[in-house]
Backbone as JSON, one array per atom type, in Angstrom:
{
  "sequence": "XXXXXXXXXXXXXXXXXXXXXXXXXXXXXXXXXXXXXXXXXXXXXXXXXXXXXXXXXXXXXXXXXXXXXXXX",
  "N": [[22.41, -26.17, 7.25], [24.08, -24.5, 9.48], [25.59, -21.35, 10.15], [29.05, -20.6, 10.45], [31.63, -19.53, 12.71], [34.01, -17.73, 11.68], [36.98, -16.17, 10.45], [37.75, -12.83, 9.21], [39.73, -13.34, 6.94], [39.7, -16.06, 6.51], [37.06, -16.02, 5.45], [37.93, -14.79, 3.14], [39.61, -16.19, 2.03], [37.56, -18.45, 0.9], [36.1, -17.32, -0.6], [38.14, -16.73, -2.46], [38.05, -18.76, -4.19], [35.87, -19.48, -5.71], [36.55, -17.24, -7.46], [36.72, -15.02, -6.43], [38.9, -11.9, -6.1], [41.03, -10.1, -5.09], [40.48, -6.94, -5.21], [41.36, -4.2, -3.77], [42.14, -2.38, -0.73], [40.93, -0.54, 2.31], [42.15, 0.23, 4.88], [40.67, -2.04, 7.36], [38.9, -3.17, 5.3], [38.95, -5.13, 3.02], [38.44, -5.86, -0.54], [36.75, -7.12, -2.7], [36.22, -8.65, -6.1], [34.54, -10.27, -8.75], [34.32, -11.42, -11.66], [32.92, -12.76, -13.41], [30.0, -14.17, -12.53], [29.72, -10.2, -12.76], [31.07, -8.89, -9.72], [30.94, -7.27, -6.11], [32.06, -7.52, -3.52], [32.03, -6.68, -0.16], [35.19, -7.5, 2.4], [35.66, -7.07, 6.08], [38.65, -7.64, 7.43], [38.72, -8.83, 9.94], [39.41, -10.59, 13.15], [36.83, -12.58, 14.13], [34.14, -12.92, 12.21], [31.12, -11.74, 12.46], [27.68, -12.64, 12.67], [25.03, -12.11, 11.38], [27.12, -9.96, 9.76], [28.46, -12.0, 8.49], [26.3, -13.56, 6.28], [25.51, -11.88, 5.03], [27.84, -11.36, 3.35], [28.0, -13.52, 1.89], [25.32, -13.82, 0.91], [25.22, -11.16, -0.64], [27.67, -12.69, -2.55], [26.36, -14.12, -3.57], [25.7, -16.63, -2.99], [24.5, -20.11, -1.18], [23.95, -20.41, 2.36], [25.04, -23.22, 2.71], [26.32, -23.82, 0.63], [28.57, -22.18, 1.0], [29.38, -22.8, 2.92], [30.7, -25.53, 1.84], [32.49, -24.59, 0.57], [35.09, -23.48, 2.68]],
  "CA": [[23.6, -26.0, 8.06], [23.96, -22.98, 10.17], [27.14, -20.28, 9.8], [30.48, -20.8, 10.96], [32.29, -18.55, 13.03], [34.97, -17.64, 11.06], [37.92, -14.9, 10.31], [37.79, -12.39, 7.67], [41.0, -13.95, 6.51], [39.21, -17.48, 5.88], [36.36, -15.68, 4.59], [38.34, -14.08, 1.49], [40.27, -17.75, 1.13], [37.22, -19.13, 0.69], [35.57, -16.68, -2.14], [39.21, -16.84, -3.72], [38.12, -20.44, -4.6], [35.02, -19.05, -7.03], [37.1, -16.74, -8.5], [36.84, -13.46, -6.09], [39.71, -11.66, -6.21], [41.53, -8.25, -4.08], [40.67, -5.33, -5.91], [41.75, -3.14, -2.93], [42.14, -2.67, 0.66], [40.88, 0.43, 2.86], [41.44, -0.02, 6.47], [40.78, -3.58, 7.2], [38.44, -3.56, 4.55], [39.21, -5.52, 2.08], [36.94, -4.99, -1.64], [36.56, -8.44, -3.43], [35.71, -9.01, -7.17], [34.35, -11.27, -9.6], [34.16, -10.97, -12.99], [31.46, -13.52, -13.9], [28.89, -12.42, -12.89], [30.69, -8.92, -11.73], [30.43, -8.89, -8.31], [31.39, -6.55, -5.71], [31.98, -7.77, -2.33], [33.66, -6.15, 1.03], [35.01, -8.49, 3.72], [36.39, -6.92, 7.08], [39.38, -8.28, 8.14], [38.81, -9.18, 11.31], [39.02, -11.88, 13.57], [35.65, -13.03, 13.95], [33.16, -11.97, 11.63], [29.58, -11.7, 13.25], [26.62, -13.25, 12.29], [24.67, -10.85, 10.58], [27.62, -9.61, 8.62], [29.21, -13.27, 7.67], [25.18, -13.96, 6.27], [25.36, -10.73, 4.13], [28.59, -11.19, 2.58], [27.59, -14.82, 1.63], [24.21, -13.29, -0.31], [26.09, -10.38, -1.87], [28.46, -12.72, -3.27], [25.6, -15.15, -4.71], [25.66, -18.87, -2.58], [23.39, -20.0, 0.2], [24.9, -20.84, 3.67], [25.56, -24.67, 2.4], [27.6, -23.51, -1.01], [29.83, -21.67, 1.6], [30.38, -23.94, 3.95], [31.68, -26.39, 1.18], [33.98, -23.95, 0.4], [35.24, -23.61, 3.72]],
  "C": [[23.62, -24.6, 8.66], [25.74, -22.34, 9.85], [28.31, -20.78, 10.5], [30.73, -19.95, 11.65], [33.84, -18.47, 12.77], [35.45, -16.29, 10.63], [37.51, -14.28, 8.69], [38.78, -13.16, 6.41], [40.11, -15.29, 5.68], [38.08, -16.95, 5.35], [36.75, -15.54, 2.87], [39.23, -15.31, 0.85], [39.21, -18.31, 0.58], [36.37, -18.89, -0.53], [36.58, -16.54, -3.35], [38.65, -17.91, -4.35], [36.48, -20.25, -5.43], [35.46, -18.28, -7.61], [37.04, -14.94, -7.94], [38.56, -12.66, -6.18], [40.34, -10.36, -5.13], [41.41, -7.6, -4.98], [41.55, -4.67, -5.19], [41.6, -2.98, -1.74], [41.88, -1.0, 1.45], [40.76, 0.25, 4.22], [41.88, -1.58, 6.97], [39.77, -4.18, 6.41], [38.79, -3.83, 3.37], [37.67, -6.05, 0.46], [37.57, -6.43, -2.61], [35.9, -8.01, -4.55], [35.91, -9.96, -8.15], [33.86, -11.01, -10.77], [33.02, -11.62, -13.82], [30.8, -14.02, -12.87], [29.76, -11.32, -11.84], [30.1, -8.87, -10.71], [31.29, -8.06, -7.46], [31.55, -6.75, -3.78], [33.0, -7.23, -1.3], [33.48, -7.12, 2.14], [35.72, -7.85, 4.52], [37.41, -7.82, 7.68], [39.92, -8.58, 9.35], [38.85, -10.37, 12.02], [38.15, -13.06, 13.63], [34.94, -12.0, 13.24], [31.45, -12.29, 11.94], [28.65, -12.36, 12.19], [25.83, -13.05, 10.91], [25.48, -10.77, 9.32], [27.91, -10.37, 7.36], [27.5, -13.5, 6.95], [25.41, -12.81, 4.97], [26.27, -11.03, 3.17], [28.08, -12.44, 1.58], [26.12, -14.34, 0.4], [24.48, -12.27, -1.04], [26.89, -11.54, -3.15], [27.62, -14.31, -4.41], [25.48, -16.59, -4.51], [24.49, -18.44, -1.46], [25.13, -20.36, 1.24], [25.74, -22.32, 3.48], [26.59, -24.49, 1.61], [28.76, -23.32, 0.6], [30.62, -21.81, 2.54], [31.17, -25.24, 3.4], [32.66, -25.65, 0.6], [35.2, -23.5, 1.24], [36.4, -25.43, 4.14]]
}
C-alpha cells in the first residue's frame, strides 16, 4: 500500500491507538511516547505531513506502511 496524505492531527490519533501518548508539545511539535517498547516519537502538527517525513515517523515508531494504514 503506498502512504496516505494525512494531518499531523490524524497522525498522533492514529499512534494513540498502540499506546503512544503526549509527553509534550514545543511549537507544533508534538513528542509522542510509548512505554513498551519505550519509544520516542515527534509528529509536526501540521496540515499535511510530507512524504518523507510521514515514512520516518511510521519507522521510528516500529510498523511498516500497511500496520499504519490499518490504524488509520
Amino acid at each position: 500500500m503506498s502512504l496516505p496524505v494525512i494531518s499531523g492531527h490524524q497522525c498522533i490519533k492514529a499512534l494513540a491507538k498502540i499506546g503512544f501518548y503526549e509527553l509534550r508539545q514545543k511549537g507544533s511539535h508534538v513528542i509522542l511516547r510509548c512505554d513498551e517498547p519505550r519509544t520516542t516519537v515527534v509528529v509536526p502538527d501540521h496540515k499535511q505531513l510530507k512524504k518523507g517525513l510521514l515514512r520516518k515517523i511510521i519507522r521510528d515508531a516500529g510498523l511498516t506502511v500497511d500496520e499504519f494504514n490499518e490504524l488509520l
